[in-house]
LUMTOR-480787 format. One record per residue (C-alpha): residue in three letters; y, x, z. Coordinates in Angstrom, 1 decimal. Each point is the difference from the previous one (the first is absolute). Example, Ala and Ser with C-alpha at 12.3 -4.5 7.8 and 13.67 -1.06 7.14 Angstrom:
ATOM | rest | y | x | z
ATOM | ALA | -4.5 | 12.3 | 7.8
ATOM | SER | 3.4 | 1.4 | -0.7
***
This chain:
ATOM | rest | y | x | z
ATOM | UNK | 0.0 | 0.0 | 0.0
ATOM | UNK | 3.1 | 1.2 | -1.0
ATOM | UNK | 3.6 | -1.2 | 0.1
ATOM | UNK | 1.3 | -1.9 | -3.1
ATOM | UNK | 3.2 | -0.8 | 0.1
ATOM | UNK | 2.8 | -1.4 | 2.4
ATOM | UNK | 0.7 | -3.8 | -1.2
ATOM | UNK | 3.4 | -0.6 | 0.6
ATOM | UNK | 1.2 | -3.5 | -1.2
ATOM | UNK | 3.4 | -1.0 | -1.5
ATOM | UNK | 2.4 | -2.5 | -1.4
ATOM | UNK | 0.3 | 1.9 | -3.3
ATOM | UNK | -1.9 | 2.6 | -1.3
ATOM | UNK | 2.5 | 1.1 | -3.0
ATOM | UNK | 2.6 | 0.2 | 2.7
ATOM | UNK | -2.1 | 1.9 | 2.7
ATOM | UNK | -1.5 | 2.7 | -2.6
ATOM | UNK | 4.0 | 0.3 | -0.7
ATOM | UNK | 0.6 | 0.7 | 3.6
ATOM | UNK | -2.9 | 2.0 | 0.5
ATOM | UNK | 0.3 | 2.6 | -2.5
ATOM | UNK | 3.3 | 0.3 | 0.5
ATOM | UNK | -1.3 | 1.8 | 3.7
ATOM | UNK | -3.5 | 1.0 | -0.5
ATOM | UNK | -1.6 | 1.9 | -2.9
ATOM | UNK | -3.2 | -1.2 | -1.4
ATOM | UNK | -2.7 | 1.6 | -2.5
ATOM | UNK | -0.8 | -3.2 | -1.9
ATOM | UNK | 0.7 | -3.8 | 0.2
ATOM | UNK | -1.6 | -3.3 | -1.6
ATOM | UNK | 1.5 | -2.6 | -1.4
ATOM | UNK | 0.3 | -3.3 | 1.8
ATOM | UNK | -3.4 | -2.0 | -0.3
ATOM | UNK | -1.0 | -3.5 | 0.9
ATOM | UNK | -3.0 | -0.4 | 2.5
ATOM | UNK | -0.4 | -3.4 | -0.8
ATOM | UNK | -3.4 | -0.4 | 2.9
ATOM | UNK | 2.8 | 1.0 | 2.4
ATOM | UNK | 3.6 | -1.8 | -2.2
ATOM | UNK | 1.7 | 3.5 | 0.1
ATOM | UNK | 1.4 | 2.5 | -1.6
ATOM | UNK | -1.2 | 3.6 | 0.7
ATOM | UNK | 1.9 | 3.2 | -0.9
ATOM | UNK | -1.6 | 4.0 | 1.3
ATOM | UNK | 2.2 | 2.7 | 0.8
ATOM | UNK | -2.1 | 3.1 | 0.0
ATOM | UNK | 0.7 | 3.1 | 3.1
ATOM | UNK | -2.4 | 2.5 | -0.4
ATOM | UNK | -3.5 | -1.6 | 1.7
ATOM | UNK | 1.3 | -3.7 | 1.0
ATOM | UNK | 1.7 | -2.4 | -1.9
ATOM | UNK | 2.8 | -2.4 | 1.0
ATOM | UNK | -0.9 | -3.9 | -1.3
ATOM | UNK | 3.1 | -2.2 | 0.0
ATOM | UNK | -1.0 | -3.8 | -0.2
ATOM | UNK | 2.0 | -2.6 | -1.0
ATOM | UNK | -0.8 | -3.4 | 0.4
ATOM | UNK | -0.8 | -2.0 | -3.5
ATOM | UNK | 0.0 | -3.3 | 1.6
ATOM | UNK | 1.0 | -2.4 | 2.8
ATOM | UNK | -3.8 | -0.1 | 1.2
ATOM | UNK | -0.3 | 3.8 | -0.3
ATOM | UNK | -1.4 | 1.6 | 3.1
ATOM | UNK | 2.8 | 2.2 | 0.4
ATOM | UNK | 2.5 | -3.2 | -0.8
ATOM | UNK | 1.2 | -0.6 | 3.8
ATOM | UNK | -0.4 | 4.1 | 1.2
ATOM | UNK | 2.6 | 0.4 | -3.0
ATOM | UNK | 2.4 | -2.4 | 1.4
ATOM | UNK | -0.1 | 1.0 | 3.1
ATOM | UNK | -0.3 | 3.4 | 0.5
ATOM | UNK | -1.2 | 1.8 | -2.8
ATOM | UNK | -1.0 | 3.9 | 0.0
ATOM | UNK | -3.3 | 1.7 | 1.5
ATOM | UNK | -2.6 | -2.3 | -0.7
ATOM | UNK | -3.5 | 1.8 | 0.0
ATOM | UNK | -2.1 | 3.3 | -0.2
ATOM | UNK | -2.3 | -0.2 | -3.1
ATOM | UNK | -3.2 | 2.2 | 0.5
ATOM | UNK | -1.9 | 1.0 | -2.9
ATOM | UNK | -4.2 | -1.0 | 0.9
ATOM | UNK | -3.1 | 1.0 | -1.7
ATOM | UNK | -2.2 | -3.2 | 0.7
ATOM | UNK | 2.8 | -3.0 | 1.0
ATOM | UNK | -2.6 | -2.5 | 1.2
ATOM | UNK | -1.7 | 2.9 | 2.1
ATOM | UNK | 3.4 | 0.8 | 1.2
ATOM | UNK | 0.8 | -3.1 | 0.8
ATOM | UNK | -3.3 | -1.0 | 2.1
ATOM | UNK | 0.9 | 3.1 | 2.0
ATOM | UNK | 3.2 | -1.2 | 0.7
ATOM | UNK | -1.1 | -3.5 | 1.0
ATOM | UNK | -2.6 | 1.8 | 2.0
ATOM | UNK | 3.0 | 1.6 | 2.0
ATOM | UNK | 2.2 | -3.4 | 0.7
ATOM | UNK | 2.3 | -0.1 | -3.9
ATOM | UNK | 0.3 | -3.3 | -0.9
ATOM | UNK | -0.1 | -0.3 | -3.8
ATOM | UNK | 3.2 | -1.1 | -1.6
ATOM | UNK | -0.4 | 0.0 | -3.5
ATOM | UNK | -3.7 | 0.1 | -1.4
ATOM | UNK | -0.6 | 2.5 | -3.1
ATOM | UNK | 2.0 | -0.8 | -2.9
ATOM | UNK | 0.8 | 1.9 | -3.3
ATOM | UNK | 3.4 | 2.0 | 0.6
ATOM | UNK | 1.7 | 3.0 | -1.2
ATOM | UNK | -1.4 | 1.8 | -2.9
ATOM | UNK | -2.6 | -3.0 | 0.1
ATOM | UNK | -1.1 | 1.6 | 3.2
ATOM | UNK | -1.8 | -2.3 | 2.8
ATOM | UNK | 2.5 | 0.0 | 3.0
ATOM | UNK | -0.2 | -2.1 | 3.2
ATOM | UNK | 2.2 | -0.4 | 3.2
ATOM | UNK | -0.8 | 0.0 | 3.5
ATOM | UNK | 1.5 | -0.2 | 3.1
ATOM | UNK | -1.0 | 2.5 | 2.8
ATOM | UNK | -0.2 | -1.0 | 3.6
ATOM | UNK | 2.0 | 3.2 | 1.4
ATOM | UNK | 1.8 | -1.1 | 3.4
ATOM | UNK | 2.1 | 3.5 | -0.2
ATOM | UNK | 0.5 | 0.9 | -3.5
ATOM | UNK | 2.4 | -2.2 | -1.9
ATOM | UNK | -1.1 | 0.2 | -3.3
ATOM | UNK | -2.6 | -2.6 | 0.0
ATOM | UNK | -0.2 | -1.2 | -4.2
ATOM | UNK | -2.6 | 2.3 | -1.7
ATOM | UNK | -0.6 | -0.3 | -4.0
ATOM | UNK | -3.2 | 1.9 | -1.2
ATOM | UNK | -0.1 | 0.9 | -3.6
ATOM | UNK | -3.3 | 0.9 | -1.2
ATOM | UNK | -0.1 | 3.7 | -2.1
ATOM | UNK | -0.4 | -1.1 | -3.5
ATOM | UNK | -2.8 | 1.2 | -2.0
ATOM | UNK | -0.2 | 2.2 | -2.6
***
């Protein structure tokens, strides 16, 4: 298991990559692409091992819909999994409740969510990506 990316949702993604690059440096970016399992728009912002993921909501019943109105910004750690559904029975195992069953996602990846039960860690939402195959 290895960290992913950093999902970090916004308002706008052409205006965030504007204000983004104009502070941070990156080696590569995607273009904006519709998730339509999860009604959002995805964009990557590649720093040397982990990428950022901004996600913008496509829809009113997007997931992300209410968090964008809200608050916005640091949504989830994305881990990258060799086996998601053994992953994820270990996890249940250990007290995650799953979120978000597997579903096709980026670069037609499967990708679930789950929520940890961590009393003294906030950082709770957990998206597994499984390592795409060659």
């Amino acid at each position: 298991m290895k960290l992913h990316h950093i999902g970090i949702v916004v308002k706008n993604i052409q205006k965030s990559l504007g204000e983004l690059t104009n502070f941070l440096q990156f080696e590569e970016t995607t273009i904006p692409t519709l998730i339509a399992s999860q009604k959002v728009n995805v964009c990557f912002l590649k720093t040397s091992d982990v990428f950022l993921e901004l996600i913008e909501p496509n829809d009113n019943d997007s997931p992300v819909k209410t968090f964008s109105d809200s608050v916005g910004g640091f949504h989830h750690l994305c881990f990258e999994v060799e086996d998601i559904l053994k992953t994820l029975k270990n996890m249940k195992k250990n007290g995650a409740r799953i979120i978000v069953e597997p579903t096709e996602g980026f670069e037609n990846r499967q990708i679930a969510f789950v929520m940890l039960n961590m009393k003294n860690t906030n950082c709770n939402l957990i998206e597994l990506a499984e390592k795409r195959k060659n």
